[in-house]
C-alpha positions as a LaTeX table, in Angstrom:
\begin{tabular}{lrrr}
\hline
Residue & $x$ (\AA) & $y$ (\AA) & $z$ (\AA) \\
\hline
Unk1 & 107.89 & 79.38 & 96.61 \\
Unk2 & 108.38 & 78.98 & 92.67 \\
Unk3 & 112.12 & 78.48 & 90.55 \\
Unk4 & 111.48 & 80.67 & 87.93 \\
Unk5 & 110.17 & 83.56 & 89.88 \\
Unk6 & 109.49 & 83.64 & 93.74 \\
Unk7 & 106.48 & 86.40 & 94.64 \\
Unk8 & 107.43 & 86.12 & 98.35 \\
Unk9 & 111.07 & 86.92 & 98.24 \\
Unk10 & 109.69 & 90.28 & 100.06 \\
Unk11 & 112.72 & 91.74 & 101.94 \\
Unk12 & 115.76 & 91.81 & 99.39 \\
Unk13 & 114.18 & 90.42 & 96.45 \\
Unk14 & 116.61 & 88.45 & 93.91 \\
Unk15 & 116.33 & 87.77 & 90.41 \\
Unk16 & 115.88 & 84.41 & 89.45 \\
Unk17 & 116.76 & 84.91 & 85.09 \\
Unk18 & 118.70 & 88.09 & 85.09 \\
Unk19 & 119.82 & 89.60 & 81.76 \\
Unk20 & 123.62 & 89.62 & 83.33 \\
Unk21 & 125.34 & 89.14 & 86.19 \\
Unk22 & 124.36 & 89.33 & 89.48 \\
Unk23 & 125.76 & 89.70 & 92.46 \\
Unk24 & 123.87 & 88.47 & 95.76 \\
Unk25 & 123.00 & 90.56 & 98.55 \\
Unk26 & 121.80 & 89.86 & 101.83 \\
Unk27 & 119.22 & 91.89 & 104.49 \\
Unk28 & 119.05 & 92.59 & 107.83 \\
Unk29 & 116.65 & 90.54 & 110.05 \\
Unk30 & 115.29 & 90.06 & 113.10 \\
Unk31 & 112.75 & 86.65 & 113.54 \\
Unk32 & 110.67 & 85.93 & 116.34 \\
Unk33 & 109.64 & 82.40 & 116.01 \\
Unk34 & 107.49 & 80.26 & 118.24 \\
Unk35 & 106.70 & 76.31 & 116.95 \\
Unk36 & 104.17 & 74.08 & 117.59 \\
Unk37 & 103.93 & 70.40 & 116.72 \\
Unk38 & 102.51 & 71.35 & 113.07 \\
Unk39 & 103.21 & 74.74 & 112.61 \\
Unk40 & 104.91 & 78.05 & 113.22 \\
Unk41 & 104.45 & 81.67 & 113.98 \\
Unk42 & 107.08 & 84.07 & 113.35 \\
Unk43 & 107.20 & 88.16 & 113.65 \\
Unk44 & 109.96 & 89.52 & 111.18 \\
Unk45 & 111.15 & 92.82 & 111.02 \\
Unk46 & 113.87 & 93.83 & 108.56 \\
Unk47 & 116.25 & 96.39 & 106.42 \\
Unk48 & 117.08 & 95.43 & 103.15 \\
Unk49 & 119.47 & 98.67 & 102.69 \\
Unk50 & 122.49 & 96.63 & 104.65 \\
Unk51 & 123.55 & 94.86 & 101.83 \\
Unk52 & 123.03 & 97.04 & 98.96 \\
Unk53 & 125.87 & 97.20 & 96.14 \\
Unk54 & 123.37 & 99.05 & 93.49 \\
Unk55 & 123.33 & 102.77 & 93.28 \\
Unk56 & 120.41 & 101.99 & 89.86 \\
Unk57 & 117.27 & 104.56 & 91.22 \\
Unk58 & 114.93 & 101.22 & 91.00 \\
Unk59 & 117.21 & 99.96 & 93.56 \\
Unk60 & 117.55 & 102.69 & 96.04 \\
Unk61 & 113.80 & 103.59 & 96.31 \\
Unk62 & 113.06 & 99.96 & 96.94 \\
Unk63 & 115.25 & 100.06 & 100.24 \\
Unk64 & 112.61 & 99.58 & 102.92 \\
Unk65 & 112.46 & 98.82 & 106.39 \\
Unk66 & 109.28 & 97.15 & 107.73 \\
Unk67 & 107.47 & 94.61 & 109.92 \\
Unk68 & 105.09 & 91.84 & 109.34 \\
Unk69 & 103.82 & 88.21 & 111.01 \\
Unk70 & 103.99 & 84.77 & 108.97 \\
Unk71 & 102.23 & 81.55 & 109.55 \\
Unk72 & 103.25 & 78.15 & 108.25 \\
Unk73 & 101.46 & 74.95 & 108.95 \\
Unk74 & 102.08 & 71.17 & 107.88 \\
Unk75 & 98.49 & 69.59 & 106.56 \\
Unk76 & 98.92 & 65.65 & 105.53 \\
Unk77 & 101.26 & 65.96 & 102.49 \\
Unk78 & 100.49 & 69.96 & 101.58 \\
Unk79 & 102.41 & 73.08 & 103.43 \\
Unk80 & 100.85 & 76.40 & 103.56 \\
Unk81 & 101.94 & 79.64 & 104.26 \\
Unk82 & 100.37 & 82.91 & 104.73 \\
Unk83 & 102.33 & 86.88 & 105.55 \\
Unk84 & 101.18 & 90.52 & 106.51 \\
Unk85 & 103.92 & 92.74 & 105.97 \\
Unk86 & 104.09 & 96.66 & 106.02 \\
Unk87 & 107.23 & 98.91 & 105.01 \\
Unk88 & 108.02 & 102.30 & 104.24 \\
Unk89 & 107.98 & 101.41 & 100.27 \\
Unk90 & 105.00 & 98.96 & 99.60 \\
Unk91 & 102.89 & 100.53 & 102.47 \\
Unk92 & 101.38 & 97.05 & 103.60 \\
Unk93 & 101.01 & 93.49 & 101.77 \\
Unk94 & 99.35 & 90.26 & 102.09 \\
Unk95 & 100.72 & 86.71 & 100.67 \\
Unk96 & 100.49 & 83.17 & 100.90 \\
Unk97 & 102.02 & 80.09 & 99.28 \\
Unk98 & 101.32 & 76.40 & 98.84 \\
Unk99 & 103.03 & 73.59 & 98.38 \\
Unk100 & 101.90 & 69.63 & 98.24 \\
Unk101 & 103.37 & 66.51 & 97.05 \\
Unk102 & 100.88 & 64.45 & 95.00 \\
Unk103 & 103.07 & 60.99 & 94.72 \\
Unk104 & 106.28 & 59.81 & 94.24 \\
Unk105 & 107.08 & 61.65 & 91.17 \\
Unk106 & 104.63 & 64.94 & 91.16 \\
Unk107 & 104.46 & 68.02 & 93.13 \\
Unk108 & 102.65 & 71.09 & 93.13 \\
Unk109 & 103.39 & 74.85 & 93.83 \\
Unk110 & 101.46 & 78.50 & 94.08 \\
Unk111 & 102.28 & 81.69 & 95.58 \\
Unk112 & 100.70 & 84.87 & 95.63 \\
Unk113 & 101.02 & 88.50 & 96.84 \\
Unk114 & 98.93 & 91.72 & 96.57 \\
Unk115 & 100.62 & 95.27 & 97.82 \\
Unk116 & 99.57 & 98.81 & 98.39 \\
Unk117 & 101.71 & 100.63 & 96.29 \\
Unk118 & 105.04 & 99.84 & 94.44 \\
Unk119 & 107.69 & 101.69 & 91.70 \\
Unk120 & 107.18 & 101.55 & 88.48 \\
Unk121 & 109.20 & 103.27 & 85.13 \\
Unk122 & 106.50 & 105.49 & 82.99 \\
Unk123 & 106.20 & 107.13 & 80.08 \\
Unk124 & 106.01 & 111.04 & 80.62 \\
Unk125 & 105.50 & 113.96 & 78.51 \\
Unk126 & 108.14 & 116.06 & 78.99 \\
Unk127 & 110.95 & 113.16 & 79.68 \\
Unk128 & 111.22 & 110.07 & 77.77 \\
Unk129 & 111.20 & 107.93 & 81.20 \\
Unk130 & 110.43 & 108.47 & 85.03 \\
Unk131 & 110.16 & 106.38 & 88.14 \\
Unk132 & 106.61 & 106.90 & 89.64 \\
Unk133 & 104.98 & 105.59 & 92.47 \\
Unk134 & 102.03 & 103.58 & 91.47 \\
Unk135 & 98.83 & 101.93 & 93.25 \\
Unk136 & 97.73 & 98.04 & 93.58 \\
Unk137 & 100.03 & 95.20 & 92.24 \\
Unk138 & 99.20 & 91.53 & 92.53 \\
Unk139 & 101.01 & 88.47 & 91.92 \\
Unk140 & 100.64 & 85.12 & 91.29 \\
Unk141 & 102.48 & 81.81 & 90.13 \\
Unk142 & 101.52 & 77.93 & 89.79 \\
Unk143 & 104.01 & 75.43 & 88.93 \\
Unk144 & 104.00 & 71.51 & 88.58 \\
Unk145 & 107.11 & 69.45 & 89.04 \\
Unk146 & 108.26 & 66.31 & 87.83 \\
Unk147 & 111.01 & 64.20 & 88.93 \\
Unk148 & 112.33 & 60.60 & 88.99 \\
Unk149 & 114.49 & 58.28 & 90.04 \\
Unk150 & 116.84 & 58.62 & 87.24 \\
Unk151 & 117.70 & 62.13 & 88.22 \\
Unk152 & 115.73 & 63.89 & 85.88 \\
Unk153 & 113.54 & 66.51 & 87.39 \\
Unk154 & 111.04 & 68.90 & 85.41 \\
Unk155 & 109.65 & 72.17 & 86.59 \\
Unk156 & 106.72 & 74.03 & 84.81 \\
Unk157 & 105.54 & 77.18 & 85.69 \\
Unk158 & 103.47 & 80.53 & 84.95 \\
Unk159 & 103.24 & 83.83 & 86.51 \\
Unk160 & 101.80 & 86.88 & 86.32 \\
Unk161 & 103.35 & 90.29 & 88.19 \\
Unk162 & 101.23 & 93.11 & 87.98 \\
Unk163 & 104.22 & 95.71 & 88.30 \\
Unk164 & 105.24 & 94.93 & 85.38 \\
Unk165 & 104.97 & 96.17 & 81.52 \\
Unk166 & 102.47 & 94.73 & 79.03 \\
Unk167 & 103.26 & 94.13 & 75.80 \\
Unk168 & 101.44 & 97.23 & 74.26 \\
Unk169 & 103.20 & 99.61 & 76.70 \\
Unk170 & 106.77 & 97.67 & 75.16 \\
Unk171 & 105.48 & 98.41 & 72.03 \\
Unk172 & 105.33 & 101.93 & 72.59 \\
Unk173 & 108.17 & 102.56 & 74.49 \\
Unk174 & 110.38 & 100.43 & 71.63 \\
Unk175 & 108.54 & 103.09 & 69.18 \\
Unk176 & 109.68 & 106.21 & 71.06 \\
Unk177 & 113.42 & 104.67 & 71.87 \\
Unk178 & 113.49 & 104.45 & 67.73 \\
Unk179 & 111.92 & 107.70 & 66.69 \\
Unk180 & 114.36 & 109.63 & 69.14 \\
Unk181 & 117.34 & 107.59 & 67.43 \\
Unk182 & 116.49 & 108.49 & 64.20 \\
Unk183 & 116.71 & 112.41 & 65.97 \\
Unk184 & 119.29 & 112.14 & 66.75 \\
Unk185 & 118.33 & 112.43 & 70.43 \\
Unk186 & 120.30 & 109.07 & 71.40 \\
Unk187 & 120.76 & 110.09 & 74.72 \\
Unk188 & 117.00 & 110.64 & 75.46 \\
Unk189 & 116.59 & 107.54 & 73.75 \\
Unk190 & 119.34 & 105.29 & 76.12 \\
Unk191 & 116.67 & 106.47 & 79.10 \\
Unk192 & 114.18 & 103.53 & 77.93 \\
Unk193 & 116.96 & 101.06 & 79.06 \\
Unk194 & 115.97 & 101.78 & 82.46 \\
Unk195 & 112.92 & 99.61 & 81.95 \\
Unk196 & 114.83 & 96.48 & 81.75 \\
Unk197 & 115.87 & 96.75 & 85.26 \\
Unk198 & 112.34 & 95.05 & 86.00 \\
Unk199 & 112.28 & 92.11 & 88.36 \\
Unk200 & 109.91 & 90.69 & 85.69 \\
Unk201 & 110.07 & 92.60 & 82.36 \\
Unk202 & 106.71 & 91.23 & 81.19 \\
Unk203 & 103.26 & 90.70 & 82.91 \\
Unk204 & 103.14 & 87.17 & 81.56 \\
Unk205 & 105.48 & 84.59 & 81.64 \\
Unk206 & 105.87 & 80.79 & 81.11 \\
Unk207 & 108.76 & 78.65 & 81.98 \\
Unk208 & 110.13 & 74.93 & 81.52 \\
Unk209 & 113.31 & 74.15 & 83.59 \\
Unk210 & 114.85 & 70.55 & 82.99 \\
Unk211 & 117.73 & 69.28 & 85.18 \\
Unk212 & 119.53 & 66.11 & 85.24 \\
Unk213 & 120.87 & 65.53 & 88.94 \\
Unk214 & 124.74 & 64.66 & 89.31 \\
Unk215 & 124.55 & 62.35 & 92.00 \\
Unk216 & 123.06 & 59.48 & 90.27 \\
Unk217 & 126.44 & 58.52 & 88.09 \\
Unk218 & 128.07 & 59.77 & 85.01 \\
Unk219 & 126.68 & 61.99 & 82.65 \\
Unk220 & 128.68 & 62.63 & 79.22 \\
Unk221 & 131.88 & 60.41 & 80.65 \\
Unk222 & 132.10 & 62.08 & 83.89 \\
Unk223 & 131.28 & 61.90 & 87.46 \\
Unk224 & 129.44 & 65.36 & 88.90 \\
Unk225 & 128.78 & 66.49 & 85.77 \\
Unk226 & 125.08 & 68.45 & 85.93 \\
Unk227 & 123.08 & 69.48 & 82.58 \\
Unk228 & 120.62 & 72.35 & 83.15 \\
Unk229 & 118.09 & 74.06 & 80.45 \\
Unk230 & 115.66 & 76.79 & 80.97 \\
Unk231 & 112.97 & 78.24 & 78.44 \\
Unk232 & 111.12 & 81.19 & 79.30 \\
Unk233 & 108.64 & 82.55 & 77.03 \\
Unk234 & 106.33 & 85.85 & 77.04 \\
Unk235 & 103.51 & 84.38 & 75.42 \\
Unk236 & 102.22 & 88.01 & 75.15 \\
Unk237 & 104.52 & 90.11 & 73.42 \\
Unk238 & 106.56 & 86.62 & 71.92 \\
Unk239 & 109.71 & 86.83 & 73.40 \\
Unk240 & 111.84 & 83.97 & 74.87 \\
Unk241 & 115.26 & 83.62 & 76.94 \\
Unk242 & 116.74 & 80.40 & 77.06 \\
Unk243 & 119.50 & 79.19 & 79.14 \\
Unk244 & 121.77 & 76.31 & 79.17 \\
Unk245 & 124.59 & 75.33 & 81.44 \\
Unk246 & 126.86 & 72.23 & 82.67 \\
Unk247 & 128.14 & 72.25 & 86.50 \\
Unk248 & 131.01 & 70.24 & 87.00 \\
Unk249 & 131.81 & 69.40 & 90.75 \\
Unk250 & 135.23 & 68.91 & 90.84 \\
Unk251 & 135.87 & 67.95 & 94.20 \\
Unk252 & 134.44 & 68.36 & 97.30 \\
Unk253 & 136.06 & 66.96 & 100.82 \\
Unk254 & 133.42 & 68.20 & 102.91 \\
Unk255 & 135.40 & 71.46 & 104.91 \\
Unk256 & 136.31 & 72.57 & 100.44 \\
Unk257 & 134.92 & 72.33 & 97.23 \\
Unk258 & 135.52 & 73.65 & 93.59 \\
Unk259 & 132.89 & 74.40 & 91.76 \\
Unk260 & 132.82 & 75.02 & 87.95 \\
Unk261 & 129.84 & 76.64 & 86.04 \\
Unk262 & 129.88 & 76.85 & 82.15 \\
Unk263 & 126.33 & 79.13 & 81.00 \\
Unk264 & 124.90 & 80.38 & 77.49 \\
Unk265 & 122.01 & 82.38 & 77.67 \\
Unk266 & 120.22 & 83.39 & 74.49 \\
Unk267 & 117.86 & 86.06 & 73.67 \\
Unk268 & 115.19 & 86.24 & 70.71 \\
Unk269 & 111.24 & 86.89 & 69.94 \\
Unk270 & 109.24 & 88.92 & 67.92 \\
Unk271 & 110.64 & 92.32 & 66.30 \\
Unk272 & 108.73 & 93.91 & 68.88 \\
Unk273 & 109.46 & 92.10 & 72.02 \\
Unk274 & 111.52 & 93.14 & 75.22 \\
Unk275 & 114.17 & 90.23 & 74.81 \\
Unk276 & 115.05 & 90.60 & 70.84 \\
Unk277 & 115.65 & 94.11 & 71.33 \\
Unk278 & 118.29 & 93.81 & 73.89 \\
Unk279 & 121.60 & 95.21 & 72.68 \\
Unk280 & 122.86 & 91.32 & 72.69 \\
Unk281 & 121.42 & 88.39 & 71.36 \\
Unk282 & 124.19 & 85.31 & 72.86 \\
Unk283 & 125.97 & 85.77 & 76.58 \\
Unk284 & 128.28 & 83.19 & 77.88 \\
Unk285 & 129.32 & 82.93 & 81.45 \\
Unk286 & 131.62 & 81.23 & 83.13 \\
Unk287 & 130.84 & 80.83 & 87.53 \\
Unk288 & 134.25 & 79.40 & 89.37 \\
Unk289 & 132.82 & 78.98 & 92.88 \\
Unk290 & 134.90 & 77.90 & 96.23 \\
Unk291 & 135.08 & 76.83 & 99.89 \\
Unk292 & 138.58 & 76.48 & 101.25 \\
\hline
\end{tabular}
């Protein structure tokens, strides 16, 4: 459960503010489900190699096949959630998630996950960079959300992944990335990249999402028209991505639909930070999406 980052997306996890594009995959899964009047039990066991269309090394020694047994249950206005899961990767996990609708207008949201043992890019003496396998990783998230009858909705949210770099091991790594360029080692130095394959690339993160939903009239002039902004900010190494895009329904009969998607995302921070020291600061994309 969370927008800006989702701690139990556990079979084929997908990346909710990637630097580029991104093409979705899917998993294999088999569910075992039985319902009661409140709740549910399933048993899940899944591959998440099916679908692959990375050959990145972050990627491939993430494939895992494994089994596991989740809970849900309906309480007044709240919905928990709670999962044991063990693969050949992680090498057993535990999460839950909660979710509960205050009023009208507010909601609230957490998630959280602890696992055995997870990848992780590292530092190393005798090679600028290598994928190790590393020991205990929580996570955790807690958002609020706003919305009203308007069509604005607001989402707040923090996080914290364990897997992931702080800023003092950024620092360092930016450090070694520059000394080798001014080596001319280039090529050694190129091997840092690698670290912004991340699902998160920072411990810490904060972010605001503001929407303004289509289907209550015009917006700008014209009819499904959809305004969306995104901030997220590293409050511990300063960096910030923000995004901005308008979705423009252009038709949709029911059995087809055209979908247009107009996105800039941009990139900045302290001199030091992950996100100013990507190679670009603006990217503009352009999503043309269709059911016929």
């Amino acid at each position: 459960m969370g927008y800006g980052y989702r701690p139990l997306d556990l079979f084929l996890p997908y990346r909710r503010n990637p630097l580029g594009i991104q093409v979705e995959e899917g998993a294999g899964v088999l569910a075992l489900s039985s319902y009661q009047e409140l709740g549910e039990w399933t048993l899940i066991a899944t591959d998440s190699a099916w679908g692959r269309s990375s050959e990145a090394q972050l990627v491939t020694q993430n494939e895992q096949q494994g089994i596991g047994l989740r809970h849900y249950r309906l309480i007044g206005e709240s919905e928990i959630q709670g999962i044991v899961y063990y693969d050949n990767v992680r090498r057993g996990l535990v999460g839950g998630s909660w979710v509960s609708v205050l009023n009208s207008t507010w909601g609230v949201h957490s998630s959280w996950l602890y696992q055995r043992e997870y990848w992780q890019y590292q530092r190393q003496t005798e090679q600028p960079i290598e994928l190790v396998k590393q020991e205990n990783a929580a996570q955790f998230l807690f958002g609020i959300n706003w919305a009203n009858p308007e069509g604005h909705n607001v989402i707040a949210e923090y996080w914290y992944d364990g897997r992931s770099w702080n800023a003092d091991e950024w620092q360092q790594i930016l450090a070694d990335a520059t000394l080798l360029h001014q080596q001319g080692r280039s090529p050694m130095a190129f091997a840092y990249a690698q670290g912004y394959q991340a699902t998160n690339l920072v411990a810490h993160n904060f972010m605001l999402h503001w929407t303004w939903d289509s289907g209550n009239g015009q917006r700008f002039g014209m009819d499904n028209l959809t305004p969306t902004l995104d901030v997220l900010w590293s409050p511990e190494e300063g960096g910030w991505m923000i995004t901005q895009w308008i979705n423009w329904q252009a038709y949709d009969t029911g059995s087809a639909s055209l979908e247009l998607e107009l996105a800039a995302r941009f990139f900045g921070g302290e001199t030091d930070s992950a996100y100013v020291n990507l190679p670009d600061s603006v990217r503009v994309l352009f999503n043309l999406k269709g059911k016929f």
